[in-house]
PAFI-286864 format. One record per residue (C-alpha): residue number from 1; residue in three letters; x, y, z. Coordinates in nm, 2 decimals. Example, Ala and Ser with C-alpha at 12.3 -4.5 7.8 and 13.67 -1.06 7.14 Angstrom:
REM residues 2
{fikol 1; "Ala"; {1.23; -0.45; 0.78}}
{fikol 2; "Ser"; {1.37; -0.11; 0.71}}
REM end
This chain:
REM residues 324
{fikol 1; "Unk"; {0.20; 1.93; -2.25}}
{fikol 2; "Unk"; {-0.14; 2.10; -2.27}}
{fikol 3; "Unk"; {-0.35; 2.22; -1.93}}
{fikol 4; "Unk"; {-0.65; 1.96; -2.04}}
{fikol 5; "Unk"; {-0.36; 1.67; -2.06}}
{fikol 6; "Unk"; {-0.19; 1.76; -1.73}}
{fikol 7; "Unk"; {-0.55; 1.76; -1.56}}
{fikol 8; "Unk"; {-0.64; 1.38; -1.72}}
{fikol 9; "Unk"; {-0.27; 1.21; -1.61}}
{fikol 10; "Unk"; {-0.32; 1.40; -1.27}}
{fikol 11; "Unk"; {-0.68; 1.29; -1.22}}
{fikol 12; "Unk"; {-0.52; 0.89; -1.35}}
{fikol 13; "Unk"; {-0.30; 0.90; -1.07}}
{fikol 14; "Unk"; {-0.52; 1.06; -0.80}}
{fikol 15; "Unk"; {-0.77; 0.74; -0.91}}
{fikol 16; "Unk"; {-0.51; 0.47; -0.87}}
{fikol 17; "Unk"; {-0.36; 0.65; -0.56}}
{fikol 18; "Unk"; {-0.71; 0.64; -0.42}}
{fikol 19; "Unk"; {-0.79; 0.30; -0.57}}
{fikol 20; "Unk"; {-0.50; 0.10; -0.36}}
{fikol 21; "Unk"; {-0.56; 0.29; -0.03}}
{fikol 22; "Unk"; {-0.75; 0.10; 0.11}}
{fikol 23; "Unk"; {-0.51; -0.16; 0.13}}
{fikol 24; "Unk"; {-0.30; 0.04; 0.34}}
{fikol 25; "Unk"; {-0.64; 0.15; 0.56}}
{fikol 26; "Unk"; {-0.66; -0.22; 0.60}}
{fikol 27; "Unk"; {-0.33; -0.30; 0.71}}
{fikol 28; "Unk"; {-0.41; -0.03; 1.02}}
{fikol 29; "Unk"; {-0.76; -0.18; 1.11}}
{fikol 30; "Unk"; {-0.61; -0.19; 1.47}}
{fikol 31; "Unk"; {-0.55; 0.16; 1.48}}
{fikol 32; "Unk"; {-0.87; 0.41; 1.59}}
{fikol 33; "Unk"; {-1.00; 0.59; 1.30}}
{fikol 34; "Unk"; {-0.92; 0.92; 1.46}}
{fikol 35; "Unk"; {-0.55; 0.86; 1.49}}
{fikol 36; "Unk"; {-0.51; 0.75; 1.18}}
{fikol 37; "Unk"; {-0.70; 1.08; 1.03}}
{fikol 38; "Unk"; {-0.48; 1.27; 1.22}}
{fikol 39; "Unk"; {-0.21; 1.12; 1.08}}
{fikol 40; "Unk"; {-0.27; 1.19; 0.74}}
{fikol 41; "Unk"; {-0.40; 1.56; 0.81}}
{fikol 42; "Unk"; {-0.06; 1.65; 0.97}}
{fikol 43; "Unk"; {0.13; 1.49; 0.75}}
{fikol 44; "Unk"; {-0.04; 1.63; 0.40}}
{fikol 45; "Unk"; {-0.01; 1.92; 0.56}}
{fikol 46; "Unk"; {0.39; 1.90; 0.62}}
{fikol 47; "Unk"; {0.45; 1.77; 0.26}}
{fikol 48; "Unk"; {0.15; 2.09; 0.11}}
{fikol 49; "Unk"; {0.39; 2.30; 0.30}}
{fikol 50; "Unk"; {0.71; 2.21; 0.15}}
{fikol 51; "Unk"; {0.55; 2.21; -0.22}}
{fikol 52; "Unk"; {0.46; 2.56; -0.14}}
{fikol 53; "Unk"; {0.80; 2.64; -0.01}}
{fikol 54; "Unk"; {0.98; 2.51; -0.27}}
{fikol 55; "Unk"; {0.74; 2.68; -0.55}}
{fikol 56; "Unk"; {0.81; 3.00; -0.33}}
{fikol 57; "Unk"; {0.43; 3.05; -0.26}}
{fikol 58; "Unk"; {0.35; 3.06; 0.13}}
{fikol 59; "Unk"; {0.29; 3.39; 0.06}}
{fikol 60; "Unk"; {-0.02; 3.33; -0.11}}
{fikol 61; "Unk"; {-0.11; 3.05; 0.19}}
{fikol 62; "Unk"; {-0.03; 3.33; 0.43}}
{fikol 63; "Unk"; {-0.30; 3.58; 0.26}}
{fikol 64; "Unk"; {-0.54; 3.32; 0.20}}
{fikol 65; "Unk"; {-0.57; 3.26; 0.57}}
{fikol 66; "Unk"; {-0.57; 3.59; 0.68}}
{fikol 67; "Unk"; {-0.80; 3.69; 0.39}}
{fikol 68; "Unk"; {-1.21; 3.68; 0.40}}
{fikol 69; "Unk"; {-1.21; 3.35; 0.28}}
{fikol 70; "Unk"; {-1.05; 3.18; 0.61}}
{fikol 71; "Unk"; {-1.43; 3.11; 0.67}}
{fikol 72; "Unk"; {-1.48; 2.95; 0.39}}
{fikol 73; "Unk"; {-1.18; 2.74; 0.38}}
{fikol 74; "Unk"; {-1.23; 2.62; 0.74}}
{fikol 75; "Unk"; {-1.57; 2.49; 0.67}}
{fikol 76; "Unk"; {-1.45; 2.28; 0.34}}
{fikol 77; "Unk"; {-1.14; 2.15; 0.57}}
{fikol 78; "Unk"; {-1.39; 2.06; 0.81}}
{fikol 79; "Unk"; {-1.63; 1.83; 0.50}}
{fikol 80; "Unk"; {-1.26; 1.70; 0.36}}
{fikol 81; "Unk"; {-1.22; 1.56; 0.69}}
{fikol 82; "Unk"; {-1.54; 1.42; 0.74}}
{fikol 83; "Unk"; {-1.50; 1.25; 0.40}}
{fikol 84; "Unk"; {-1.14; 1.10; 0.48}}
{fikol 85; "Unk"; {-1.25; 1.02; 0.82}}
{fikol 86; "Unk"; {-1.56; 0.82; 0.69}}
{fikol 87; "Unk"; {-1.38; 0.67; 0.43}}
{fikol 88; "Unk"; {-1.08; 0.51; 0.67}}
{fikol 89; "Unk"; {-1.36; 0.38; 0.94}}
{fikol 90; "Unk"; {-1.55; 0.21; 0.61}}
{fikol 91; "Unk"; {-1.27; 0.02; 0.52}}
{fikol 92; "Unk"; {-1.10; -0.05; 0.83}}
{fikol 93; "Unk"; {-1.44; -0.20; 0.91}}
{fikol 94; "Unk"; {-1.47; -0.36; 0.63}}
{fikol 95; "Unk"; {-1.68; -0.22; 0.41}}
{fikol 96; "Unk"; {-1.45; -0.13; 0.11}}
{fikol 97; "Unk"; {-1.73; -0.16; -0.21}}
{fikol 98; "Unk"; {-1.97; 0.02; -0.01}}
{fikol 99; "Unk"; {-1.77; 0.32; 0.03}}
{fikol 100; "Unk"; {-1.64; 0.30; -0.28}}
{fikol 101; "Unk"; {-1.96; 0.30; -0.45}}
{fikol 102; "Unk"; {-2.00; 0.70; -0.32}}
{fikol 103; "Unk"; {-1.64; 0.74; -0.53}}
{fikol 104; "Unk"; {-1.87; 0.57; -0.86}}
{fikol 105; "Unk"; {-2.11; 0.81; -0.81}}
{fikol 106; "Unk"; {-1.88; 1.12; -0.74}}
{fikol 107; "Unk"; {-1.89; 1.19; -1.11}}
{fikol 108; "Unk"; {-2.23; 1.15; -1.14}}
{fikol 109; "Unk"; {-2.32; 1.39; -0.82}}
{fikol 110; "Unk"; {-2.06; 1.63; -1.00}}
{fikol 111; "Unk"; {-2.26; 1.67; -1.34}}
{fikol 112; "Unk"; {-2.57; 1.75; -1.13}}
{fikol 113; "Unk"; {-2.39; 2.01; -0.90}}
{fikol 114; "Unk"; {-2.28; 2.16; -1.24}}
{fikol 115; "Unk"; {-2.59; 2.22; -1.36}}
{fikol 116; "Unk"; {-2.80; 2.32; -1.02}}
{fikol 117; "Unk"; {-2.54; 2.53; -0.91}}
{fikol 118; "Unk"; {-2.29; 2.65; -1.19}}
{fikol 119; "Unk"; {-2.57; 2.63; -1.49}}
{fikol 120; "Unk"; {-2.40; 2.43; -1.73}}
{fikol 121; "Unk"; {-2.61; 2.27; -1.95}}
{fikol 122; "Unk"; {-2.61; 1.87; -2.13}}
{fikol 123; "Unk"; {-2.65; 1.76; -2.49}}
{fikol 124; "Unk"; {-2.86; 1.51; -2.51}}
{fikol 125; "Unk"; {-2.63; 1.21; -2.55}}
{fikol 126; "Unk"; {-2.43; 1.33; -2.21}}
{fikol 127; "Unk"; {-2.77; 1.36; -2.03}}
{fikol 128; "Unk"; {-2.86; 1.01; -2.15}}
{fikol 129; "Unk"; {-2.54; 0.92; -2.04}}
{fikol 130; "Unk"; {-2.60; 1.01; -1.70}}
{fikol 131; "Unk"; {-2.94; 0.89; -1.71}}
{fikol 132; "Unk"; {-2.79; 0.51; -1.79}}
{fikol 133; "Unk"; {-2.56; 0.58; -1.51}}
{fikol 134; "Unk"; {-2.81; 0.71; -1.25}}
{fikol 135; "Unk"; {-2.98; 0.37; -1.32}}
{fikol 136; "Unk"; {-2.68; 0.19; -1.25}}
{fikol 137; "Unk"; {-2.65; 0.32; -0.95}}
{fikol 138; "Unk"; {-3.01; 0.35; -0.84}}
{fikol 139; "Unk"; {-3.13; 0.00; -0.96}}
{fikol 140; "Unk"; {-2.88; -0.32; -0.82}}
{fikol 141; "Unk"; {-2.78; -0.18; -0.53}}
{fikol 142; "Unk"; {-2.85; -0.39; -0.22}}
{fikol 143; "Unk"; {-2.58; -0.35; 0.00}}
{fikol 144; "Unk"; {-2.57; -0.26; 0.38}}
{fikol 145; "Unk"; {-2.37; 0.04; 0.51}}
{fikol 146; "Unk"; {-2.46; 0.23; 0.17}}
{fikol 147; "Unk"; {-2.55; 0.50; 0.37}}
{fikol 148; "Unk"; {-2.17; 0.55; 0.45}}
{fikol 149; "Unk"; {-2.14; 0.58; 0.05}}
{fikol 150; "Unk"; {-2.39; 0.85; 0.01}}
{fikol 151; "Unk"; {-2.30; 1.00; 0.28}}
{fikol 152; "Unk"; {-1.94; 1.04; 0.20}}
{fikol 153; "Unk"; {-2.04; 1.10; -0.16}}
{fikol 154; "Unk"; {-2.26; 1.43; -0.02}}
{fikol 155; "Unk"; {-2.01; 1.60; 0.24}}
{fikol 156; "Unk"; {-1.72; 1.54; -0.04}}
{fikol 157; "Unk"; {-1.98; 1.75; -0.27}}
{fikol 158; "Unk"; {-2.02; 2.01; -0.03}}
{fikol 159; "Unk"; {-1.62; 2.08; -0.01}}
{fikol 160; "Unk"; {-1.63; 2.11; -0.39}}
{fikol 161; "Unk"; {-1.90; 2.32; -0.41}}
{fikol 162; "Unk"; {-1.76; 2.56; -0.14}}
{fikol 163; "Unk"; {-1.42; 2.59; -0.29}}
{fikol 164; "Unk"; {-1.52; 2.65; -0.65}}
{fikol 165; "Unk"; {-1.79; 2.87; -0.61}}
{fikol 166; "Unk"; {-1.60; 3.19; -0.49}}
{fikol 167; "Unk"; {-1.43; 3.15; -0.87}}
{fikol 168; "Unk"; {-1.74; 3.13; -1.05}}
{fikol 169; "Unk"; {-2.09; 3.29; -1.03}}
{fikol 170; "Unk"; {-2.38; 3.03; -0.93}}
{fikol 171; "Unk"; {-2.63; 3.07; -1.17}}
{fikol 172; "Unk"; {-2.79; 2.71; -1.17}}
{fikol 173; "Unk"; {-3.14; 2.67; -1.11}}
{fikol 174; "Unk"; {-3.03; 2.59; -0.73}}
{fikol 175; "Unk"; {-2.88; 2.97; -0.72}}
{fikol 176; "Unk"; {-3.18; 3.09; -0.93}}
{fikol 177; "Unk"; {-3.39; 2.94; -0.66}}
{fikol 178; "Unk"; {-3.21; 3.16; -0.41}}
{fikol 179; "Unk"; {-3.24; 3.46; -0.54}}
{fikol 180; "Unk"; {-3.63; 3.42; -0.66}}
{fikol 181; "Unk"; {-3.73; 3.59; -0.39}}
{fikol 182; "Unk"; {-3.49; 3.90; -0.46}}
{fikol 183; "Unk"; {-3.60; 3.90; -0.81}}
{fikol 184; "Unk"; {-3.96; 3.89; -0.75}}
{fikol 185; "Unk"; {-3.97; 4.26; -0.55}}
{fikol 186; "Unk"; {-3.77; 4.43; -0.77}}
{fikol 187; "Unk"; {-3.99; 4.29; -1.08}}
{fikol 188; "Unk"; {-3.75; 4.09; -1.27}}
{fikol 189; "Unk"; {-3.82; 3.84; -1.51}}
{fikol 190; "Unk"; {-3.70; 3.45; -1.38}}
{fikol 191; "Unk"; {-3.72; 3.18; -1.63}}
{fikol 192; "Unk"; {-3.83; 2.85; -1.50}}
{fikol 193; "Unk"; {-3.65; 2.51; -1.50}}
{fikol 194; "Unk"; {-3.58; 2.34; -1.83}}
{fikol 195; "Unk"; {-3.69; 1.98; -1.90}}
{fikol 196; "Unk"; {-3.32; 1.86; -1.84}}
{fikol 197; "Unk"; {-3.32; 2.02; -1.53}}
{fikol 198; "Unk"; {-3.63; 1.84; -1.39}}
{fikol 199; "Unk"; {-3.50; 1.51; -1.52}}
{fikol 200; "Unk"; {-3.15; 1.60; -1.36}}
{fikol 201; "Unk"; {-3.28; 1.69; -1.00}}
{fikol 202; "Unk"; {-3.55; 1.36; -1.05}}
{fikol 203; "Unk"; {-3.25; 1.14; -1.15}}
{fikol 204; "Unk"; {-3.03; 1.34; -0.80}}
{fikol 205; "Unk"; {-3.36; 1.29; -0.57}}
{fikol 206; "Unk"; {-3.46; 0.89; -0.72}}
{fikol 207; "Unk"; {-3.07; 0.83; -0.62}}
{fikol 208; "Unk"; {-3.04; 0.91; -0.28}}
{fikol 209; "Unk"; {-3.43; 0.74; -0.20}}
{fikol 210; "Unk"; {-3.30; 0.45; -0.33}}
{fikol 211; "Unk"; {-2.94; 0.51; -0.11}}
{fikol 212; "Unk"; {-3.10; 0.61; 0.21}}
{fikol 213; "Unk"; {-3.46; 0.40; 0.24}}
{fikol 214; "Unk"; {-3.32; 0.05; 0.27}}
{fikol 215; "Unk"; {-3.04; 0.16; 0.44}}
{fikol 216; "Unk"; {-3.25; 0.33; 0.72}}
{fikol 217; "Unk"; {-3.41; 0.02; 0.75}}
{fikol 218; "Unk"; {-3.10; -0.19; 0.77}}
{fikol 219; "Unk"; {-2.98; 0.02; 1.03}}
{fikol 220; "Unk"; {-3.29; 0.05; 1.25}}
{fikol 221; "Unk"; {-3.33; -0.35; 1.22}}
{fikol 222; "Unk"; {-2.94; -0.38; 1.33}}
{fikol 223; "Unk"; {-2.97; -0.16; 1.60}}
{fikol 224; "Unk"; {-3.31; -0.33; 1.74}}
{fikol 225; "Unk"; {-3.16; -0.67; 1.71}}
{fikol 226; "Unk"; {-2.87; -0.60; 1.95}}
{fikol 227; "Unk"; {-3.13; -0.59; 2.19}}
{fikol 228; "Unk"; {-3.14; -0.94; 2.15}}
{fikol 229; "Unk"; {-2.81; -1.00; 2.13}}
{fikol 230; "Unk"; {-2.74; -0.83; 2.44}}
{fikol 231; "Unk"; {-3.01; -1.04; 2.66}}
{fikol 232; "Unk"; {-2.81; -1.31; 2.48}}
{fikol 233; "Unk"; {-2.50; -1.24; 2.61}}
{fikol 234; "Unk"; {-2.64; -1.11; 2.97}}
{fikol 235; "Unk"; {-2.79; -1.49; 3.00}}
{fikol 236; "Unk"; {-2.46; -1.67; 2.92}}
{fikol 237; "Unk"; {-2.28; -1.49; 3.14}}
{fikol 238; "Unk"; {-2.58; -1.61; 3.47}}
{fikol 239; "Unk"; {-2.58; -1.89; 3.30}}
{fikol 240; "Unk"; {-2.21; -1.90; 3.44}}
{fikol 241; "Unk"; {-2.28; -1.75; 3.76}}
{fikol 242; "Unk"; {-2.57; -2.00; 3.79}}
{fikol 243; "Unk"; {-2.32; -2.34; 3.72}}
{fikol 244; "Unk"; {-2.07; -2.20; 3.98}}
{fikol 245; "Unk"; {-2.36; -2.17; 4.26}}
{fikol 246; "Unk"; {-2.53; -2.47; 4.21}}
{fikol 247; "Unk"; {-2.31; -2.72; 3.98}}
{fikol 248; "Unk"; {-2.51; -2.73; 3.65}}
{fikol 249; "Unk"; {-2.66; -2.50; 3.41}}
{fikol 250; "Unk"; {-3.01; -2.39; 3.45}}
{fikol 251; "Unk"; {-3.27; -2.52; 3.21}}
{fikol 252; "Unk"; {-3.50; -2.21; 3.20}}
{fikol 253; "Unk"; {-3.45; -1.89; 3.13}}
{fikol 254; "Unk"; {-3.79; -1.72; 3.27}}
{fikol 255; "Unk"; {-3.82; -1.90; 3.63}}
{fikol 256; "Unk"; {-3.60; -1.78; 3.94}}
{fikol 257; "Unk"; {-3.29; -1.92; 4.01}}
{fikol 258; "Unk"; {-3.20; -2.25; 4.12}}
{fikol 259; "Unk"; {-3.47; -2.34; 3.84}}
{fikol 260; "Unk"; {-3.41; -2.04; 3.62}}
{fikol 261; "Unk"; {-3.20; -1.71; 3.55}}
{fikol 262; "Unk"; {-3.51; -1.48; 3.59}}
{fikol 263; "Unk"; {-3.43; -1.41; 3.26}}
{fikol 264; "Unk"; {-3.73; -1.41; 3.04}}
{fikol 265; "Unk"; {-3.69; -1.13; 2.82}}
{fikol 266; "Unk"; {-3.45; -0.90; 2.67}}
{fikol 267; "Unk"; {-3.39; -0.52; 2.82}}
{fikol 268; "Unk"; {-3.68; -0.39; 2.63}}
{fikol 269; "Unk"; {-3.87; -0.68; 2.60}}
{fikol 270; "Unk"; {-3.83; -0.71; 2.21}}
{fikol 271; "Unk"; {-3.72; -1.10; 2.25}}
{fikol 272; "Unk"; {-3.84; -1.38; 2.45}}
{fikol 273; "Unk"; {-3.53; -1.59; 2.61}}
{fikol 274; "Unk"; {-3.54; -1.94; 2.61}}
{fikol 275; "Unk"; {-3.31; -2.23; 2.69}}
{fikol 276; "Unk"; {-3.36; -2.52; 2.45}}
{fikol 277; "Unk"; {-3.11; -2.73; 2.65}}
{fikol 278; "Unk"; {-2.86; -2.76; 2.95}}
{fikol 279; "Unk"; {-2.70; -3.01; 3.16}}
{fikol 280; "Unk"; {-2.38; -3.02; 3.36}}
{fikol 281; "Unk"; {-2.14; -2.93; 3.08}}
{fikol 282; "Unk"; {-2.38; -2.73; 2.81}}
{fikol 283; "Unk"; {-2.65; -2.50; 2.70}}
{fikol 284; "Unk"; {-2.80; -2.40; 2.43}}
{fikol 285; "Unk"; {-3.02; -2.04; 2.46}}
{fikol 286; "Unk"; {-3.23; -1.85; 2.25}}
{fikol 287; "Unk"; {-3.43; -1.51; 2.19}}
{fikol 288; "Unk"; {-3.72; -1.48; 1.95}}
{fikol 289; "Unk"; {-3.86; -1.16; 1.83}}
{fikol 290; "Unk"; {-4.22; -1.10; 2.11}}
{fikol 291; "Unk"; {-4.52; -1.04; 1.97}}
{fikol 292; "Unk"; {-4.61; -0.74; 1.88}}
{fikol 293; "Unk"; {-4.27; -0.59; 1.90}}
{fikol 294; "Unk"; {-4.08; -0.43; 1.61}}
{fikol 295; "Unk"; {-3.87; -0.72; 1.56}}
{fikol 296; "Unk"; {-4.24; -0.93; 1.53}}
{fikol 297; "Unk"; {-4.21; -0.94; 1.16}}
{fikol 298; "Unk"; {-3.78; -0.95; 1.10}}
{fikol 299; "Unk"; {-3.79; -1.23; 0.82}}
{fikol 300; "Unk"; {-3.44; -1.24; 0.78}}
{fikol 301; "Unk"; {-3.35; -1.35; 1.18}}
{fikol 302; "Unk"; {-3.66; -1.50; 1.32}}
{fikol 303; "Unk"; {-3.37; -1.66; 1.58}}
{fikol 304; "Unk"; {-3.13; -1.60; 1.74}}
{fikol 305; "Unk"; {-2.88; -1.84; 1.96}}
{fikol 306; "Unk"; {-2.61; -1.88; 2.19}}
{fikol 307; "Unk"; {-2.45; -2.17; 2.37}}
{fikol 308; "Unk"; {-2.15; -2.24; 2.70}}
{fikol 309; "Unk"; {-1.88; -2.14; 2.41}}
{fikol 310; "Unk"; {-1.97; -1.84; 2.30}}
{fikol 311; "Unk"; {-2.05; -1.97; 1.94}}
{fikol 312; "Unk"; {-2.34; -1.75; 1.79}}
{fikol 313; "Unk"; {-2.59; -1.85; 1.53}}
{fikol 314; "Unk"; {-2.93; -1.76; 1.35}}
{fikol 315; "Unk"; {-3.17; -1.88; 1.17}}
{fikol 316; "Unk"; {-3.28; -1.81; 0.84}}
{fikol 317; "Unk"; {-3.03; -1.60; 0.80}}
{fikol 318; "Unk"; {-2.63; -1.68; 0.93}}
{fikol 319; "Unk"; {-2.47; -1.45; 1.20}}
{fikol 320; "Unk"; {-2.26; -1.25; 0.96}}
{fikol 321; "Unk"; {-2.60; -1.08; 0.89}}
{fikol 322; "Unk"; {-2.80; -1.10; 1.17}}
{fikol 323; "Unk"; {-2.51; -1.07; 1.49}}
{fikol 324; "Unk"; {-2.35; -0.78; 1.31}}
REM end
């Protein structure tokens, strides 16, 4: 069996190894992300170390971590980590197709760290090839949490890079870039970037825009809206208090208590509270974005609500997206 056909049956089975992980990620949702990282560190470890043993090479492990490139190594263990650890949390939290779109694109962000960094170069069918996948990526993607997928996609690049590039010189444009400066006091010549470069780095930059805008905003618009989700919660629970004290629930949020809760808007004042109804037995409450605050324009979860059971909802928009 030839080098090239060992390398395509091992990378088959790394892929479907990797592809039905997750369920197994799943299955420990109620274990922190941490231990379960740990786990698999440890035990990879155990099982590298008996490979090695039984191929009679701990000598080499030995002098590799004695050696100049302990440096090195430690910083590409530390990236692997980070990868494995981001990938466990995604899917024990439920985000399996967003992570694995950073696996789609893996081979994608490898073409482009070969020819920045290691200066291979494309014929034109392969660079329309990853042109057509670049716009696969780039174009339909509107899922939350990408960031988790470019993210792992990026620190999983950086491990590669680090480990391959003591074997082979970097003479990509990204290495050319480097050493411009050298070059340009002794008085050497440096050729500029090819066409297919340009398009390459375009295609790499047009990617992660389109990865980390709307998934900036996603995040900043989740992490506002827990403000109102917390005044939300901080109101049921006096709204509680309140029926204990004076046998009822109160019927305004703003006004002092026995009237109110003296509740009238959120910690920072990003959502007025309200309560659309009470009586003896139930309440209903809300929080709408105030004017002029950065929630003022949220399209998506103009409302939100709470009532005496704990059951959440929103309007337009369901509480899968906007209590989440």
């Amino acid at each position: 069996m030839s080098e090239w056909t060992k390398g395509f049956w091992a990378m088959i089975a790394v892929c479907v190894t990797w592809g039905l992980s997750p369920i197994y990620y799943r299955a420990l949702a109620g274990v922190p992300t941490v231990e379960v990282l740990a786990h698999r560190t440890i035990w990879s470890l155990a099982l590298f170390l008996a490979i090695l043993g039984v191929q009679g090479r701990l000598g080499q492990l030995r002098a590799a971590l004695s050696g100049r490139q302990l440096g090195r190594i430690a910083f590409a263990a530390l990236t692997v980590s980070t990868n494995w650890g981001m990938f466990i949390w995604a899917v024990q939290s439920g985000h399996v197709v967003q992570s694995s779109l950073g696996y789609y694109i893996f081979p994608l962000a490898a073409v482009v760290m070969g020819v920045l960094f290691f200066g291979e170069s494309l014929t034109r069918v392969q660079a329309l090839a990853v042109l057509l996948a670049a716009v696969a990526v780039a174009v339909p993607q509107r899922m939350p949490a990408r960031w988790w997928a470019s993210g792992g996609l990026l620190v999983g690049q950086v491990a590669g890079l680090v480990l391959v590039s003591p074997n082979y010189r970097l003479h990509g444009p990204a290495a050319r870039l480097a050493r411009r400066g050298a070059g340009a006091v002794t008085g050497a010549v440096q050729r500029g970037f090819t066409l297919l470069e340009l398009l390459v780095c375009m295609a790499m930059v047009a990617i992660l825009a389109s990865l980390a805008v709307p998934t900036w905003r996603e995040i900043v618009a989740r992490s506002q809206r827990s403000d109102g989700q917390s005044a939300l919660y901080a109101l049921a629970t006096a709204q509680e208090r309140h029926r204990l004290v004076y046998g009822r629930y109160a019927e305004a949020a703003a006004p002092a208590p026995p009237v109110g809760l003296g509740l009238g808007l959120s910690a920072r004042g990003w959502y007025e509270l309200s309560i659309d109804h009470a009586d003896a037995t139930r309440f209903n409450a809300s929080a709408r974005p105030a004017a002029g605050s950065p929630r003022a324009g949220d399209g998506a979860c103009r409302l939100l609500t709470i009532d005496e059971t704990g059951l959440r909802g929103s309007a337009p928009e369901g509480p899968e997206t906007c209590w989440r």
